[in-house]
N, CA, C and O atoms as a printed pandas DataFrame, in Angstrom:
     atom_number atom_name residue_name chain_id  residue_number  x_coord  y_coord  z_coord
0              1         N          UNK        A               1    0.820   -1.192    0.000
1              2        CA          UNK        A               1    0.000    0.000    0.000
2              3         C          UNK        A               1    0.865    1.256    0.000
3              4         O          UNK        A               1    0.578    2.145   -0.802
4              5         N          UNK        A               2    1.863    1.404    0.801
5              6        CA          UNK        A               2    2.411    2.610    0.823
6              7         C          UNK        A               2    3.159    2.669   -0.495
7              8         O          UNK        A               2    3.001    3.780   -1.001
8              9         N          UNK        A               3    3.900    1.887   -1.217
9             10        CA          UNK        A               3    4.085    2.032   -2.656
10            11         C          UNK        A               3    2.976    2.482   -3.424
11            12         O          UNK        A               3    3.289    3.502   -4.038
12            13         N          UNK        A               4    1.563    2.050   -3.675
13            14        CA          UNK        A               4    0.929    2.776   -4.365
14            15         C          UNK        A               4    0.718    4.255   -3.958
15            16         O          UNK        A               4    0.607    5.105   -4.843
16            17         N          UNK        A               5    0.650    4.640   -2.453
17            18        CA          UNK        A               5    0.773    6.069   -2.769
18            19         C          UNK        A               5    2.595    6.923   -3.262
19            20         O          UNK        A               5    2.843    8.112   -3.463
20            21         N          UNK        A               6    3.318    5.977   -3.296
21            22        CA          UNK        A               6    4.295    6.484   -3.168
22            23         C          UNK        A               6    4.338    6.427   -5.137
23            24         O          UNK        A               6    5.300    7.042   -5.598
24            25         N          UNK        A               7    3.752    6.012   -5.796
25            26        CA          UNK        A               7    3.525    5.533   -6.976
26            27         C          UNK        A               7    2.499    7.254   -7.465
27            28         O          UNK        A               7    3.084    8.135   -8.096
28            29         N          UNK        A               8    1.745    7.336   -7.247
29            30        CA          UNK        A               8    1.065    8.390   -6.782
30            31         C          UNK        A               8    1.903    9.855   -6.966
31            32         O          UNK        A               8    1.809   10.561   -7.971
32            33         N          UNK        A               9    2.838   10.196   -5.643
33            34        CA          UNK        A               9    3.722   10.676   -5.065
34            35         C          UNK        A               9    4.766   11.454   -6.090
35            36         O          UNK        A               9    5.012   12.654   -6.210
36            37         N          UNK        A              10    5.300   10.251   -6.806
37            38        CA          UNK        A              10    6.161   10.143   -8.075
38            39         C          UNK        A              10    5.613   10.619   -9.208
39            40         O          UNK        A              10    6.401   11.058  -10.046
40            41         N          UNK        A              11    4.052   10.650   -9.528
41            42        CA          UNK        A              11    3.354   10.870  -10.477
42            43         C          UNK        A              11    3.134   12.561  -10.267
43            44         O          UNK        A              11    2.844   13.321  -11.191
44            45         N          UNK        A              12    3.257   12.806   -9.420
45            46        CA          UNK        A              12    3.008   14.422   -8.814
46            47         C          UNK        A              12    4.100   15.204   -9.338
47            48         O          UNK        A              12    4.064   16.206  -10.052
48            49         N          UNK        A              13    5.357   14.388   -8.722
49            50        CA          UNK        A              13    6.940   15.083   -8.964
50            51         C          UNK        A              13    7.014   15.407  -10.413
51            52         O          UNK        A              13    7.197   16.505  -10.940
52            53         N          UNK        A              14    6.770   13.809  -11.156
53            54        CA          UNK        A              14    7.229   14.221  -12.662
54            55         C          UNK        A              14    6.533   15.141  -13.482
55            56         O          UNK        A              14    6.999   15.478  -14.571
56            57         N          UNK        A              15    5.230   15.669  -12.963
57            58        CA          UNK        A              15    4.743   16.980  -13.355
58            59         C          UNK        A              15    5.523   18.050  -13.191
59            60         O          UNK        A              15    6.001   18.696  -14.124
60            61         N          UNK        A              16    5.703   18.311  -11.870
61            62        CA          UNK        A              16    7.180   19.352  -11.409
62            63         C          UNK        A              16    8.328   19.186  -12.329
63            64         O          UNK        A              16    8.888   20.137  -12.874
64            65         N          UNK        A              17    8.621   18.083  -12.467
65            66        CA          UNK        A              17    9.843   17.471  -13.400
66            67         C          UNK        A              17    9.857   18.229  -14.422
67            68         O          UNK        A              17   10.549   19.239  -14.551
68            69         N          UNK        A              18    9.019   17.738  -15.274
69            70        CA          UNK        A              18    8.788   18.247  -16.281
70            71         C          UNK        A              18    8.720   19.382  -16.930
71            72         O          UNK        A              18    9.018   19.581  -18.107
72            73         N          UNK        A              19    8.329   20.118  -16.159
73            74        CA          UNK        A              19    8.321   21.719  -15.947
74            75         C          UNK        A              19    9.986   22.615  -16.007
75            76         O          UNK        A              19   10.486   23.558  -16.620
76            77         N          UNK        A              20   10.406   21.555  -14.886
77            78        CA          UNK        A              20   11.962   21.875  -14.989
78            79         C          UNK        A              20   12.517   21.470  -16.330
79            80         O          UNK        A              20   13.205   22.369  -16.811
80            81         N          UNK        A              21   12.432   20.439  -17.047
81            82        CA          UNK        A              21   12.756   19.902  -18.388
82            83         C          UNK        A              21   12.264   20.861  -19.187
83            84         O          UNK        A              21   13.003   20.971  -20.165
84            85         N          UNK        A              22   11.300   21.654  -19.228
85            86        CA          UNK        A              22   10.823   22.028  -20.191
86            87         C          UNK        A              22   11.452   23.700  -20.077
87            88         O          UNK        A              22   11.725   24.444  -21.020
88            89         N          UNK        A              23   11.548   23.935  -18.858
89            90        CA          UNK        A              23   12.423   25.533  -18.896
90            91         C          UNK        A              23   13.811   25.542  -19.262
91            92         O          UNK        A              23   14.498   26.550  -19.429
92            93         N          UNK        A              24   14.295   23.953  -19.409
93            94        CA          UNK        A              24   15.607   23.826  -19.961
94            95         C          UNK        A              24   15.991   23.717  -21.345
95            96         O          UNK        A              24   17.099   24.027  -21.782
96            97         N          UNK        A              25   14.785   23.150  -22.185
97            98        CA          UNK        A              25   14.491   23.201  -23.439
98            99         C          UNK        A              25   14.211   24.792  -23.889
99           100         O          UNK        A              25   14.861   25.357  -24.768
100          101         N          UNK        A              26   13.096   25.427  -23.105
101          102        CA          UNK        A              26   12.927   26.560  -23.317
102          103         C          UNK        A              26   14.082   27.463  -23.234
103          104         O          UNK        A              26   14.034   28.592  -23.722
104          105         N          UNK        A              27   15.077   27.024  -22.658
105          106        CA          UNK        A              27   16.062   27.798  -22.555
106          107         C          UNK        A              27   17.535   27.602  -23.376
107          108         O          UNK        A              27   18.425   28.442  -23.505
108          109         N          UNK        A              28   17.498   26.402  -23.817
109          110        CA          UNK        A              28   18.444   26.170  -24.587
110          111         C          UNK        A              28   17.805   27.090  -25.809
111          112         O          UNK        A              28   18.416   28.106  -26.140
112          113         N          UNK        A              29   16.753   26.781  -26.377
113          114        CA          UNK        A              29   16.079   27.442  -27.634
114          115         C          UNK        A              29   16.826   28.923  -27.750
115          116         O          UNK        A              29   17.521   29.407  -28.644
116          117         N          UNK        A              30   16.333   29.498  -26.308
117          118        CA          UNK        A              30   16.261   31.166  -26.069
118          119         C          UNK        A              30   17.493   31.804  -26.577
119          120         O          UNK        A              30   17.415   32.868  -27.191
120          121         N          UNK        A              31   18.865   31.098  -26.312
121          122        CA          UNK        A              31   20.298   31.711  -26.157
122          123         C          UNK        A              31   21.232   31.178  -25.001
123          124         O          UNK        A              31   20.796   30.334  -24.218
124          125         N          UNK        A              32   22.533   31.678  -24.892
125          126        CA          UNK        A              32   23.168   31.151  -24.084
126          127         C          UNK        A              32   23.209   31.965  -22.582
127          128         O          UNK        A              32   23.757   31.633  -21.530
128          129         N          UNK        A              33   22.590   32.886  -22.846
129          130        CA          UNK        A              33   22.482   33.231  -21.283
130          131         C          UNK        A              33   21.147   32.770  -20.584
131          132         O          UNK        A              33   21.165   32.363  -19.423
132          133         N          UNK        A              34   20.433   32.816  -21.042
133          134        CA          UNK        A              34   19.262   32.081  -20.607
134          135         C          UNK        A              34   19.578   30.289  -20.391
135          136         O          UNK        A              34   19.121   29.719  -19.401
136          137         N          UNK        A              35   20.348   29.581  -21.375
137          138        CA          UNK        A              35   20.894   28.657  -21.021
138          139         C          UNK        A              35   21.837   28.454  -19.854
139          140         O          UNK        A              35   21.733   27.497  -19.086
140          141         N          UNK        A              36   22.608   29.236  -19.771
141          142        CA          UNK        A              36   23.996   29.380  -18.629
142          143         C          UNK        A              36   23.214   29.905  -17.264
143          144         O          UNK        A              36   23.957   29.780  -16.290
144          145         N          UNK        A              37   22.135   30.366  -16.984
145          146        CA          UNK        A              37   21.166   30.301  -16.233
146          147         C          UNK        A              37   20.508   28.942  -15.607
147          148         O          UNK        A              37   20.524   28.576  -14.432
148          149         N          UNK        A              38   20.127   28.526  -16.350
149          150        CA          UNK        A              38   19.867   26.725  -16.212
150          151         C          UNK        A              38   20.642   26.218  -16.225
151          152         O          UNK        A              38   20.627   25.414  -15.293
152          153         N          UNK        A              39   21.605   26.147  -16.882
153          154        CA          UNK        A              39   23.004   25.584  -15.916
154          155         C          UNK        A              39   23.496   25.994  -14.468
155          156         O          UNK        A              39   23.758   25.415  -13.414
156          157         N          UNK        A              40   23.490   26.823  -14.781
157          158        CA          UNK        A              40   23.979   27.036  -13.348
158          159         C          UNK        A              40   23.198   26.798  -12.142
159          160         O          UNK        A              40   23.577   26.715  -10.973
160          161         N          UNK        A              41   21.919   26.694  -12.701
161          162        CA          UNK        A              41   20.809   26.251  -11.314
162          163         C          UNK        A              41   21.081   24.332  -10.767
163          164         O          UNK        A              41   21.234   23.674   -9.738
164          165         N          UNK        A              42   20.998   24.141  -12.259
165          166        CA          UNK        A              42   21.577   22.131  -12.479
166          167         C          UNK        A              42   22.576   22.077  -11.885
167          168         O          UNK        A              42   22.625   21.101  -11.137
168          169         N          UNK        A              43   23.396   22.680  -11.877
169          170        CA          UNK        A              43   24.709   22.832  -11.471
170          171         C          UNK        A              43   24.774   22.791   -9.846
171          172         O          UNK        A              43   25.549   21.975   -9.346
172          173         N          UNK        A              44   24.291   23.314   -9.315
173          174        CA          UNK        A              44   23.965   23.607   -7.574
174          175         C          UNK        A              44   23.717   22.870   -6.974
175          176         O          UNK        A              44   23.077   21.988   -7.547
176          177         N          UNK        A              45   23.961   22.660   -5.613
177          178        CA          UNK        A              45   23.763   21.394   -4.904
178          179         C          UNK        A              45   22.616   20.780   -5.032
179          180         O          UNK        A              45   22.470   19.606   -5.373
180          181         N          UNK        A              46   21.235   22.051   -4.592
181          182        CA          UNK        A              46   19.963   21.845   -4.571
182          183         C          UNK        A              46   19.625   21.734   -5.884
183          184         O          UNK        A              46   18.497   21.242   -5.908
184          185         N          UNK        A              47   20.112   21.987   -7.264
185          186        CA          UNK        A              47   19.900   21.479   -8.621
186          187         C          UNK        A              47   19.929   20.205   -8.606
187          188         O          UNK        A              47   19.050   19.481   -9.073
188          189         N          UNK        A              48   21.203   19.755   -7.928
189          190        CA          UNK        A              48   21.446   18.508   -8.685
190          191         C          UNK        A              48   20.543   17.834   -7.328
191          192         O          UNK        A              48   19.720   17.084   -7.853
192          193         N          UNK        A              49   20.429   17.809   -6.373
193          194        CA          UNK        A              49   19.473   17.071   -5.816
194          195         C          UNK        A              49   18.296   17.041   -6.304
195          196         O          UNK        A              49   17.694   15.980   -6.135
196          197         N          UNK        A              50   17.629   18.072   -7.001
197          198        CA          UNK        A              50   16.134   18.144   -7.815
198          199         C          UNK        A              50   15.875   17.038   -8.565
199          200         O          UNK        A              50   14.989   16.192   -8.688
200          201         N          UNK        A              51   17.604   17.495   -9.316
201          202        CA          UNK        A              51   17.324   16.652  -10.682
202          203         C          UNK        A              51   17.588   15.096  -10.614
203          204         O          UNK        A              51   17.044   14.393  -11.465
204          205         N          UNK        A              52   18.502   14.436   -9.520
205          206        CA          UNK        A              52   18.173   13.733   -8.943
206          207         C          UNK        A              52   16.996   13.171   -8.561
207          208         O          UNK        A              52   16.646   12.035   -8.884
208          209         N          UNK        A              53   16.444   13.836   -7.965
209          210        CA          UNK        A              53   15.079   13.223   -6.982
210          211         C          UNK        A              53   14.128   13.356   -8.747
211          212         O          UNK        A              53   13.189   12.561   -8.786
212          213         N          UNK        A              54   14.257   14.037   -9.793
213          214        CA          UNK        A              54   13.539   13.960  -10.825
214          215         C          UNK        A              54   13.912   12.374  -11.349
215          216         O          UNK        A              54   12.819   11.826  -11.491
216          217         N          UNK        A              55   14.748   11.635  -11.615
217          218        CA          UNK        A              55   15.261   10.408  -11.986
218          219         C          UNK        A              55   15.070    9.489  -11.181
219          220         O          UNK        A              55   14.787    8.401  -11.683
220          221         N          UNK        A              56   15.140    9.570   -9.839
221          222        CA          UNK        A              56   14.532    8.871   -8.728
222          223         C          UNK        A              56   13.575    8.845   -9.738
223          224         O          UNK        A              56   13.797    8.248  -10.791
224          225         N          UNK        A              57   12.116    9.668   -9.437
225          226        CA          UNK        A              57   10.578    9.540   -9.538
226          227         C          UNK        A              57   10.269    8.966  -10.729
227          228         O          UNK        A              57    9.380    8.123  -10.859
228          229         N          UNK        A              58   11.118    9.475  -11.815
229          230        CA          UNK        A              58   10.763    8.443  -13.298
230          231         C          UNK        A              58   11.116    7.124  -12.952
231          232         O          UNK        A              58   10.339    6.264  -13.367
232          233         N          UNK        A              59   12.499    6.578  -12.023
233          234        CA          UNK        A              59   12.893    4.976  -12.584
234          235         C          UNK        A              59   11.575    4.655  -11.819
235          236         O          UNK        A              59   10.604    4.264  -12.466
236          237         N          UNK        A              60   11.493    4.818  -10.323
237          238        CA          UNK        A              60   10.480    4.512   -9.230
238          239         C          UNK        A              60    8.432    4.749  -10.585
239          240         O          UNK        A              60    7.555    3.890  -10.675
240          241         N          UNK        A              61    8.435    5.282  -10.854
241          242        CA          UNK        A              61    7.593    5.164  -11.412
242          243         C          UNK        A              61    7.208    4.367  -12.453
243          244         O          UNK        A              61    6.096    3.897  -12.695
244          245         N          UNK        A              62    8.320    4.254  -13.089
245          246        CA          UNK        A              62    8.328    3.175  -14.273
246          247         C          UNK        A              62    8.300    1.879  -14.062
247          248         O          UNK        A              62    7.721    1.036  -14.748
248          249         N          UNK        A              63    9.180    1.654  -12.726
249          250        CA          UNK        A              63    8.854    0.068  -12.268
250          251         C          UNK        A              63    7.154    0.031  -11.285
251          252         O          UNK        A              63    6.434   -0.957  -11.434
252          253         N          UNK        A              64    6.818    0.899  -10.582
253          254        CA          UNK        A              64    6.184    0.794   -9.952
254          255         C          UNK        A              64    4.590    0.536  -11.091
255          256         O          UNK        A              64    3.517    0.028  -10.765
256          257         N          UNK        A              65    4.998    1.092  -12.402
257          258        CA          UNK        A              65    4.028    1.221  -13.314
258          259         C          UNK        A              65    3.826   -0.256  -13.794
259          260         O          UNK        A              65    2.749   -0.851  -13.802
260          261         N          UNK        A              66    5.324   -0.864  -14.287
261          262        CA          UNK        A              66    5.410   -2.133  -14.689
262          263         C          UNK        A              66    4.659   -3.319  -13.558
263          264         O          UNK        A              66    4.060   -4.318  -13.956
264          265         N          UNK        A              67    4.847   -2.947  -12.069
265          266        CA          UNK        A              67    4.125   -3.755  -10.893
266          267         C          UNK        A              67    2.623   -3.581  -11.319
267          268         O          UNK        A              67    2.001   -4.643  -11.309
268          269         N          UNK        A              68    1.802   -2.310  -11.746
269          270        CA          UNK        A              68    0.582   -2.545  -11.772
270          271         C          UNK        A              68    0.116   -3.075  -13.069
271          272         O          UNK        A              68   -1.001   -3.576  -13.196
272          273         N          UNK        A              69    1.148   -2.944  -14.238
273          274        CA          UNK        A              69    0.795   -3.790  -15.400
274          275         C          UNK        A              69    0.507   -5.417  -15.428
275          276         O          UNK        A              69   -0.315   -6.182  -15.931
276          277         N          UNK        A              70    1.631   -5.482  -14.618
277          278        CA          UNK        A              70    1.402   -7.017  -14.154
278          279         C          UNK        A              70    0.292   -7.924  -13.322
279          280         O          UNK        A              70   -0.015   -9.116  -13.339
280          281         N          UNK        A              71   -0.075   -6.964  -12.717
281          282        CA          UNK        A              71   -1.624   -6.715  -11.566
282          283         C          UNK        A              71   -2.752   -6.659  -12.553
283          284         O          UNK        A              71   -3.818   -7.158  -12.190
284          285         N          UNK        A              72   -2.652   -5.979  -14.076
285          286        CA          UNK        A              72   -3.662   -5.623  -15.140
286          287         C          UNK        A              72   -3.798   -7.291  -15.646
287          288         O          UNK        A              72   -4.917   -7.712  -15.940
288          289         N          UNK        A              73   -2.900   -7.970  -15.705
289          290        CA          UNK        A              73   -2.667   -8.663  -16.316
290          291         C          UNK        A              73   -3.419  -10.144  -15.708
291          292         O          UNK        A              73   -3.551  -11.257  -16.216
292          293         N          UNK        A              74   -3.832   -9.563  -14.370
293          294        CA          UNK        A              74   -4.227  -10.976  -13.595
294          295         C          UNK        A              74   -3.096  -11.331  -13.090
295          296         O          UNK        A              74   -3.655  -12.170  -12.384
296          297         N          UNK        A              75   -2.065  -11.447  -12.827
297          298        CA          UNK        A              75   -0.942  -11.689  -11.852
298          299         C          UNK        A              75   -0.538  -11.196  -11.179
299          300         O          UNK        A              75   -0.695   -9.975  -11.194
300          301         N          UNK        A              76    0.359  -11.901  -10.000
301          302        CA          UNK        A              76    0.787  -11.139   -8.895
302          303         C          UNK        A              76    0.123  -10.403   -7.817
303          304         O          UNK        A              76    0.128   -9.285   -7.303
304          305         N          UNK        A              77   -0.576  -11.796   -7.685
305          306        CA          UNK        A              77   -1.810  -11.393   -6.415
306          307         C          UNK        A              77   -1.861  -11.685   -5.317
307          308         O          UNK        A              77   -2.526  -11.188   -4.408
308          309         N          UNK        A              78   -0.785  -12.961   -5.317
309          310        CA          UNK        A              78   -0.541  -13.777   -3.648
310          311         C          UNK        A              78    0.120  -12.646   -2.967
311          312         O          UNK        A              78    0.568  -11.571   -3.365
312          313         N          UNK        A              79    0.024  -13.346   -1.571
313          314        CA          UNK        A              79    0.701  -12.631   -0.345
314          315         C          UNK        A              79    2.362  -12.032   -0.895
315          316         O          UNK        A              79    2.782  -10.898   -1.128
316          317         N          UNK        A              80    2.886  -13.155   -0.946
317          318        CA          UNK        A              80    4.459  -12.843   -1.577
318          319         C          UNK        A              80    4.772  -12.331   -2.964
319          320         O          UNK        A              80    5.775  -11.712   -3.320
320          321         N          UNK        A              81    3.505  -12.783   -3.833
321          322        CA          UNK        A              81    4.329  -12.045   -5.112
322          323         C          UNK        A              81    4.028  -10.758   -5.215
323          324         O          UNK        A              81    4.508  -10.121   -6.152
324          325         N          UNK        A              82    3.109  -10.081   -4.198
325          326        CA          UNK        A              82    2.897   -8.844   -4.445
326          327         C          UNK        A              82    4.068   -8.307   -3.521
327          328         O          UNK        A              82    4.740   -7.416   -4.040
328          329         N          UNK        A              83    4.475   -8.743   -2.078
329          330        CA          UNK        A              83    5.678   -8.510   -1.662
330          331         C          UNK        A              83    6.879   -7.952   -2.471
331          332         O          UNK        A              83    7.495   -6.886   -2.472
332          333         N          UNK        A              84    6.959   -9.181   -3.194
333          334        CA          UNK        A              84    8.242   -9.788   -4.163
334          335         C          UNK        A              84    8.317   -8.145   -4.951
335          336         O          UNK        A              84    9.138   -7.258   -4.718
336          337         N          UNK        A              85    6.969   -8.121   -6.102
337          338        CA          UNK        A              85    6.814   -7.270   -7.313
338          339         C          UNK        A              85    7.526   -5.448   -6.271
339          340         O          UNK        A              85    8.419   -4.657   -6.575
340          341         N          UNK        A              86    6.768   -5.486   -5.329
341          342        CA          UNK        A              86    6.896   -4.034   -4.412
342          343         C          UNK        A              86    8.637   -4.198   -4.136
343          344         O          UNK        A              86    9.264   -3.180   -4.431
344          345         N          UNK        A              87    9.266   -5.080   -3.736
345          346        CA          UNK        A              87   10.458   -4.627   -3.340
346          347         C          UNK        A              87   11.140   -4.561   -4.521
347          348         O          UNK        A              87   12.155   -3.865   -4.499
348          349         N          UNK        A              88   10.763   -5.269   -5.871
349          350        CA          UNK        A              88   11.570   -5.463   -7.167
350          351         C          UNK        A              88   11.526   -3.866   -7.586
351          352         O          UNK        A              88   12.583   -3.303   -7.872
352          353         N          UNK        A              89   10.305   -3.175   -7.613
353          354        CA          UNK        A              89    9.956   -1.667   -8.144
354          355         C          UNK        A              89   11.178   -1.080   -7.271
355          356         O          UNK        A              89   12.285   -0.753   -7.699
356          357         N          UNK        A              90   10.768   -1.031   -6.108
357          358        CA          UNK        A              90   11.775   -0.253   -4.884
358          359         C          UNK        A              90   13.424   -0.071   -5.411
359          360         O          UNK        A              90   14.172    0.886   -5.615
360          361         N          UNK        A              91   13.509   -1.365   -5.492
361          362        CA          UNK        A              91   15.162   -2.032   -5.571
362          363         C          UNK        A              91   15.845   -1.273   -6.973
363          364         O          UNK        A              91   16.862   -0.623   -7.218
364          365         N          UNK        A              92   14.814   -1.698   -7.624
365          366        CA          UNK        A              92   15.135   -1.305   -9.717
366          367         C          UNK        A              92   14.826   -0.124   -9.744
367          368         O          UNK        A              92   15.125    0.201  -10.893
368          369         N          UNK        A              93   14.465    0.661   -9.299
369          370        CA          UNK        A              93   13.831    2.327   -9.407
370          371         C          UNK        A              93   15.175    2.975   -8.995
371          372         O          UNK        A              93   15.746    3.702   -9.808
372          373         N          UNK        A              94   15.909    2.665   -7.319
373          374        CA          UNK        A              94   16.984    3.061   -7.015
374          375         C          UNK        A              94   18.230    2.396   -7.660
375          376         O          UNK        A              94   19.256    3.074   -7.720
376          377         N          UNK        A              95   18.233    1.370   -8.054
377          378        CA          UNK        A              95   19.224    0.717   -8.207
378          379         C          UNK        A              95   19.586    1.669   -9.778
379          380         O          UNK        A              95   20.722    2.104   -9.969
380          381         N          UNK        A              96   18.401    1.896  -10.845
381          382        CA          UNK        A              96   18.966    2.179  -12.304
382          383         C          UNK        A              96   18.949    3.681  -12.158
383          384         O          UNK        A              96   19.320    4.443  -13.051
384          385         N          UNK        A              97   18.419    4.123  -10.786
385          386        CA          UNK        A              97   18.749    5.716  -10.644
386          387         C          UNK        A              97   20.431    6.166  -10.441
387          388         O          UNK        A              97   21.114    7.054  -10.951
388          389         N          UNK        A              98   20.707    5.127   -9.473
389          390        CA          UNK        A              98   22.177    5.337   -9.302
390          391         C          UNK        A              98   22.923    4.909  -10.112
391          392         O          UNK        A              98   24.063    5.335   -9.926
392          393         N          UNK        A              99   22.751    3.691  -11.659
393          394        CA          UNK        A              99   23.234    3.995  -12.367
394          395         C          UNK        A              99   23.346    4.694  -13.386
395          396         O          UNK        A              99   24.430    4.800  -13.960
396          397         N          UNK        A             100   22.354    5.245  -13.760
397          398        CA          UNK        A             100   21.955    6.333  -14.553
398          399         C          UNK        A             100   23.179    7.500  -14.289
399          400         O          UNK        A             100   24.004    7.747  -15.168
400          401         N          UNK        A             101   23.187    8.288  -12.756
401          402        CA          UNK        A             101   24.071    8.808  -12.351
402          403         C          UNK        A             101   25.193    8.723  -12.281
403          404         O          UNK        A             101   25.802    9.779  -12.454
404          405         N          UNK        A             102   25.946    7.572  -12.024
405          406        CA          UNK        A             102   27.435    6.906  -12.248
406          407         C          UNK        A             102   27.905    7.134  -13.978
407          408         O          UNK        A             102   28.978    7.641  -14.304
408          409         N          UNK        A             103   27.000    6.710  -14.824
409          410        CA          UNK        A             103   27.135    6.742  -16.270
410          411         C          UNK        A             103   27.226    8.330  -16.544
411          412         O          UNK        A             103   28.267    8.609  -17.139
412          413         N          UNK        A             104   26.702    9.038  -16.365
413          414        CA          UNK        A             104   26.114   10.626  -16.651
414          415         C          UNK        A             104   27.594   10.969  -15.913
415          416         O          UNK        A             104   28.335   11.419  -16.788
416          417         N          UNK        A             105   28.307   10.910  -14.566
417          418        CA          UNK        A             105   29.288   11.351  -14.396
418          419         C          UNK        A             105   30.443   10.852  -15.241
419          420         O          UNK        A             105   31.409   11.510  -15.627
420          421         N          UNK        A             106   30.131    9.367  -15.495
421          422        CA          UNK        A             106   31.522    8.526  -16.016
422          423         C          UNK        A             106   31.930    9.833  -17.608
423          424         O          UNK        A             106   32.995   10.298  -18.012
424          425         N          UNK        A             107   30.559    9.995  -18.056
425          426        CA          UNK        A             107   30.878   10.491  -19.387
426          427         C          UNK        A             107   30.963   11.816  -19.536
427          428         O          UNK        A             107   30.714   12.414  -20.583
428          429         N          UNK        A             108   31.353   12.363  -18.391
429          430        CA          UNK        A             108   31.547   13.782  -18.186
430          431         C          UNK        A             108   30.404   14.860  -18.154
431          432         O          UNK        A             108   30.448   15.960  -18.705
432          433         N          UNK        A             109   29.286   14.302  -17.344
433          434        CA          UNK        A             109   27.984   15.223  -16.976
434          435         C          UNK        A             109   27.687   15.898  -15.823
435          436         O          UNK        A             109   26.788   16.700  -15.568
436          437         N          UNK        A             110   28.975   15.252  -14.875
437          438        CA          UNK        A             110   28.657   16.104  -14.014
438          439         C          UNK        A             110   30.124   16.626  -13.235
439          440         O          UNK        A             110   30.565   16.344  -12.121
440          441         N          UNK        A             111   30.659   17.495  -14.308
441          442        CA          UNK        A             111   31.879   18.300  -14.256
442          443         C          UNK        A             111   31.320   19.941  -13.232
443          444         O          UNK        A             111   32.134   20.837  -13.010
């Protein structure tokens, strides 16, 4: 249960998310000071924690999405496999967030 609101939760953020994505697009378009602006916000501790916690809420959502597809599907209804499916979302949401991040630094993204 607390995954589905936390499923929920995530669905809220990536609205926010998005918003941020989209003033970055809007701003690349604009010029480079309007860009170097958004950089420099990404850039900031509390940037990069945003944008962070933005990649959190997509992986966490995407698995948590794939748990209720599987639920659509007629499966994954016992005691344990719904256990099982909730800690797999949990695990794979953080687990491909932090690699997502490792990769993005490896290739020089977060200079």
């Amino acid at each position: 249960m607390a995954l589905s609101i936390v499923h929920r939760a995530t669905g809220i953020a990536l609205y926010f998310g998005t918003l941020l994505l989209a003033w970055w697009l809007i701003a690349a378009a604009s010029g480079p000071t309007a860009y170097a602006n958004v950089q420099a916000f990404t850039g900031s501790f509390i940037g990069k924690l945003i944008v962070f916690g933005y990649t959190w809420s997509l992986m966490h959502h995407l698995f948590s999405g794939i748990r209720h597809l599987v639920w659509d599907l007629g499966y994954g209804f016992k005691a344990n496999e719904r256990e099982a499916l909730s800690w797999g979302a949990l695990v794979a949401g953080i687990s491909l967030t932090v690699l997502v991040w490792i990769i993005a630094y490896a290739v020089g993204g977060g200079r």
